[in-house]
N, C-alpha and C positions, 0 to 999 in steps of 0.2 A: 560406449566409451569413447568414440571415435570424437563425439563433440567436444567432452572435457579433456582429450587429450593433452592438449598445450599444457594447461595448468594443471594438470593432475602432474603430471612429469614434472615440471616445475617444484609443486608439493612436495613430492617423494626426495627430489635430488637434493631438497634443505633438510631433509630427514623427518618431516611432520607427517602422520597419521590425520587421514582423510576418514567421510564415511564416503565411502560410491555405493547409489542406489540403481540398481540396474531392472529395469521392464523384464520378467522373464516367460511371462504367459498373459495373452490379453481374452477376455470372452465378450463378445456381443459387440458395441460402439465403442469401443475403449480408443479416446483419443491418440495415442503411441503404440509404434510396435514393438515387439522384444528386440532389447540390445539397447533401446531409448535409456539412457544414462543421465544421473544429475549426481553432482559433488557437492559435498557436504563439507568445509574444514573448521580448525577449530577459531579460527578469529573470523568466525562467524558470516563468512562468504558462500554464496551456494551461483553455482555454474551449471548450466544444463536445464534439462526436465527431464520427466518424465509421465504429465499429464497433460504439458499445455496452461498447466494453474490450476487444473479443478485438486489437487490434490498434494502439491508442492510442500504450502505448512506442515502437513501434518510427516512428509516424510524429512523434513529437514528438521523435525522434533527425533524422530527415528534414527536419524542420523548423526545427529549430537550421542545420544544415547550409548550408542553400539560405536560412538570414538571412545568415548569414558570406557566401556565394558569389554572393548575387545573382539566382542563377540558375533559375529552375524547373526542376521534376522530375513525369516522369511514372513512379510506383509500381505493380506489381501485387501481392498478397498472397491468399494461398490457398492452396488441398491441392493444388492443382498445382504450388506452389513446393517445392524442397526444406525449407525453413525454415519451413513452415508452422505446424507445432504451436510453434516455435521464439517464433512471436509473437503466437500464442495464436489462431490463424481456425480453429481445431475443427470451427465446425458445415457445412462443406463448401461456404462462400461465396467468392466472389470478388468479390474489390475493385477495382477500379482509382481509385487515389488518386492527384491531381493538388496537385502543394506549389509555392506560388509566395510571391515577397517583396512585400509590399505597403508600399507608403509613399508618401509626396507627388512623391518623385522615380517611382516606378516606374509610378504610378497616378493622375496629375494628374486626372483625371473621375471618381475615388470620390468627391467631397463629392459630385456632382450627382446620384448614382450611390444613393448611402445616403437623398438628401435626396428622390428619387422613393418609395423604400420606406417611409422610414417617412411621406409623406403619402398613401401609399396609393394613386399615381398608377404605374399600368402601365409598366414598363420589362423589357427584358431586357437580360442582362449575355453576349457571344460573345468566347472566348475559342481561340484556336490552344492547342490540348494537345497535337500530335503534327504534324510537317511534315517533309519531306526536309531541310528547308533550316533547321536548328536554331537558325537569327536569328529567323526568325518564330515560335516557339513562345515562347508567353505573348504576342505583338500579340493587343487586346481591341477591341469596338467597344459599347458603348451603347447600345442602341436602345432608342428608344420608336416611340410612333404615327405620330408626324410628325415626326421628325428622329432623326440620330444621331450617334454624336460618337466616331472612332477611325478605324483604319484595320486592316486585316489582310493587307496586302500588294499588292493589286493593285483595281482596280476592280471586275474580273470577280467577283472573290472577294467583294470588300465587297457587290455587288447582291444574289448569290447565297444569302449568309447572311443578308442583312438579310431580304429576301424569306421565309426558312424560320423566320426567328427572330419574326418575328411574327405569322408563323402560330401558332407555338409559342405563346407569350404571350398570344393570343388565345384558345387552347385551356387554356392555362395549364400547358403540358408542360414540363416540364426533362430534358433530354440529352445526348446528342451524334450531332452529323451527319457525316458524312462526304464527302469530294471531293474529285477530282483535287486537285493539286498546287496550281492555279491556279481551283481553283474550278469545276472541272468537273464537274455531278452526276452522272455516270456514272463518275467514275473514284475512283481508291485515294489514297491518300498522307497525304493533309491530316484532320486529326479535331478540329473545334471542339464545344466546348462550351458550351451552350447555358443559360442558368438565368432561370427566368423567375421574375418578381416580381411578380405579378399581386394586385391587393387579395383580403385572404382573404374565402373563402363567406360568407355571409352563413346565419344562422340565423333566424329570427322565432316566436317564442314567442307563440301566442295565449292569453291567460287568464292573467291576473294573481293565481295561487293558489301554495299552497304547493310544487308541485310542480315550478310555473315557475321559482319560484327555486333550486331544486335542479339544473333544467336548464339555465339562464343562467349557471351555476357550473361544470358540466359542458361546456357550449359551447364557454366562453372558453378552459378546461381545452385543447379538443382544438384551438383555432386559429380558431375561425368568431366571428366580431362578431356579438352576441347582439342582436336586439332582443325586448323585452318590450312588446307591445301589448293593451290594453283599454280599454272604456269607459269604464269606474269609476273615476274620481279617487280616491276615496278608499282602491281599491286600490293603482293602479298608480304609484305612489311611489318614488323615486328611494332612499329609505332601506328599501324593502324587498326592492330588486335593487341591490344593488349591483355583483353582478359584472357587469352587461350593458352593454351598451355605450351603449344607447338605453334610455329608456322612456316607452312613446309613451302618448298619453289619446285614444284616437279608436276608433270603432267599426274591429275588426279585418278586413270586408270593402272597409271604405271606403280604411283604408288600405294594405292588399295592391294595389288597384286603382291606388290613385294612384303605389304604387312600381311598378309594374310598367310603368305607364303611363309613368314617369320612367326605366323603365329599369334600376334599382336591381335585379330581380332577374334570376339567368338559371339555368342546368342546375346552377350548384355550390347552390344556394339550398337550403336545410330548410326545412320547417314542420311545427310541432309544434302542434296545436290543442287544449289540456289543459281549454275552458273547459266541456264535454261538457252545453253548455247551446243549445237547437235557438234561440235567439232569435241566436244569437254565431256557431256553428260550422258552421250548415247556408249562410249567405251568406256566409262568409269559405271555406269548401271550394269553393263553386260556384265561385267565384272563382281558388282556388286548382286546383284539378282540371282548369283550362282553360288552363294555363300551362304551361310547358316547364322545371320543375323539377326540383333531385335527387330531392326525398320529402315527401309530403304525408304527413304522421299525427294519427290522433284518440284522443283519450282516449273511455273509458269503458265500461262493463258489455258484455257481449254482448248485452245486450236495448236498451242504450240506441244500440248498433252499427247493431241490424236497425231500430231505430225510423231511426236517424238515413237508415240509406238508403233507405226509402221517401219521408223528407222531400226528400233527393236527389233521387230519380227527380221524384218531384212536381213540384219546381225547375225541372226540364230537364235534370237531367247524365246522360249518357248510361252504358249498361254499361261500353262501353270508357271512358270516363273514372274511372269507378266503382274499375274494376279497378286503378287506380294506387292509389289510395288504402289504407295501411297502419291497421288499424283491426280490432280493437281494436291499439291502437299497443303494440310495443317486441318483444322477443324473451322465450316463456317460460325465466326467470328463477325462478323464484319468488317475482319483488320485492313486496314490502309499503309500505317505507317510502319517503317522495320520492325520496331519493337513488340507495334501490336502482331506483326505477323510471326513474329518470334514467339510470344504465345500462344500464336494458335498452330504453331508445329510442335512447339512443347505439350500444349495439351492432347495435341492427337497421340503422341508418345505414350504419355502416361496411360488415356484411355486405352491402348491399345495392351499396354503393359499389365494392368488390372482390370481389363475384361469392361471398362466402362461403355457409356452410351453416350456423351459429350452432352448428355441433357442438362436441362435445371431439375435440381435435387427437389424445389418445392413441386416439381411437378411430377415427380416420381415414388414410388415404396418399397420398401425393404431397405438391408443393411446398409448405408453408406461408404464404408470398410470393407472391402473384398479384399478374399486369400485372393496371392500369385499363383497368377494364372501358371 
């Protein structure tokens, strides 16, 4: 939902009835993951995906559909369908696509719902996409930390998914669970889906160089709030990063400590340390290296690498903390220029992040798509 957000809000606040098709279970190559959203309205606009194109047509005919009827719909599409190549899911994915009407009548707690998201305040959205009892499919409940607002049919049920949905949100997972009828966690029938809204990762860029900005560009690119942190005023200027979200003046150890201290960071967190200067990067690593982070990386030489971890050891950080430590930082690329080095720290990210091998795909077999790790 997070893609069509702008306009779906838009939609809702003129009073028009939307369809949103939401990804809620994907099996084998399925180009999107659950939560992958595309809007449907009625002057004939469609915002989002949720295939990448192998499959758009046919859910934006679904979508017209169920704004006329009112009604939700749960889709599947794939090579297991006869109609497969018919609407174009070639590469041996499955979909399961959920189409429902949204509007002020259908959805009275989307303002509070949209207005969590974009202040970046934690909520998750539980919706019935599958029940015996076809009244309850599409009841939603809202949850945040400490309160929540909907019902999905009975109490048992409400505890049950509230209790799993913020687990989820906590972890920052989107899916779907399963339960009896009635909320039973051992039984069949009922399939809510789950989407979490959790404020996105957070990035922090040490060293306010040219390379930084190439990677604060890159950051924003993939979804993570960028900060750029350095001493130097005279570098670390608002007109030199523009695409980050932050940009901080303060010694880059002093302020990793105080955010962390605050809380600001956790396991989704990057750092990228480009300022491959031992006065900057050997107390802001110490620092960092002792934290429960996605990925610590450092710029610079392989000589400036084996210098920096003796100043480590020196320090007190130990082997095993050492060993986190991505350095010389990114993935061989053969980048030269900021930008292309900017990609090849993003892609060490990502691989790292789902279990990759930084190969070529043609020279590899099995899934393309991996679970998180």
């Amino acid at each position: 939902m997070r893609d069509v957000l702008d306009e779906l809000v838009k939609r809702y606040e003129a009073g028009e009835t939307v369809g949103l098709a939401t990804v809620v279970a994907t099996f084998s190559s399925a180009p999107r993951s659950p939560g992958a959203a595309m809007m449907v309205t009625q002057d004939d606009q469609v915002y989002g995906s949720v295939s990448g194109g192998c499959v758009e047509g046919a859910v934006y005919d679904l979508g017209q559909k169920v704004i006329q009827s009112g009604r939700p719909v749960m889709q599947r599409y794939g090579v297991s369908d006869d109609d497969a190549f018919a609407v174009g899911l070639t590469c041996g994915g499955i979909l399961d696509v959920y189409v429902e009407p949204v509007s002020r009548d259908t959805f009275p707690a989307f303002g509070e719902l949209a207005a969590s998201i974009r202040s970046e305040h934690g909520v998750a959205l539980a919706t019935v996409v599958e029940h015996p009892d076809a009244s309850r499919v599409g009841k939603r409940m809202v949850i945040w930390a400490d309160h929540v607002h909907g019902d999905l049919g009975s109490a048992r049920v409400n505890d049950a998914v509230t209790d799993d949905a913020r687990g989820m949100l906590a972890t920052g997972r989107t899916g779907t669970m399963h339960y009896g009828p009635e909320g039973q966690r051992r039984g069949e029938g009922m399939a809510v889906f789950v989407a979490s809204f959790e404020p996105p990762p957070r990035m922090l860029v040490f060293g306010a160089i040219d390379f930084a900005s190439a990677m604060a560009r890159l950051g924003s690119f993939l979804g993570y709030r960028v900060t750029v942190c350095d001493a130097r005023p005279v570098f670390a200027t608002r007109s030199r990063f523009p695409e980050a979200d932050e940009v901080v003046v303060d010694w880059p150890h002093r302020y990793l400590a105080a955010e962390a201290a605050a809380g600001r960071v956790d396991a989704r967190t990057v750092v990228a340390v480009l300022t491959h200067d031992p006065k900057f990067d050997v107390p802001v690593l110490k620092v960092a290296l002792r934290l429960d982070l996605g990925y610590v990386g450092a710029m610079g030489s392989r000589r400036t690498h084996l210098d920096r971890l003796e100043r480590l050891r020196e320090a007190g950080v130990t082997e095993t903390e050492l060993s986190t430590l991505s350095s010389p930082i990114g993935l061989d690329l053969g980048a030269r220029t900021p930008e292309e080095t900017a990609v090849s720290i993003a892609a060490e990210i990502i691989s790292l992040r789902w279990g990759g091998q930084g190969e070529r795909l043609m020279t590899t077999a099995g899934p393309i798509h991996r679970e998180n790790s």
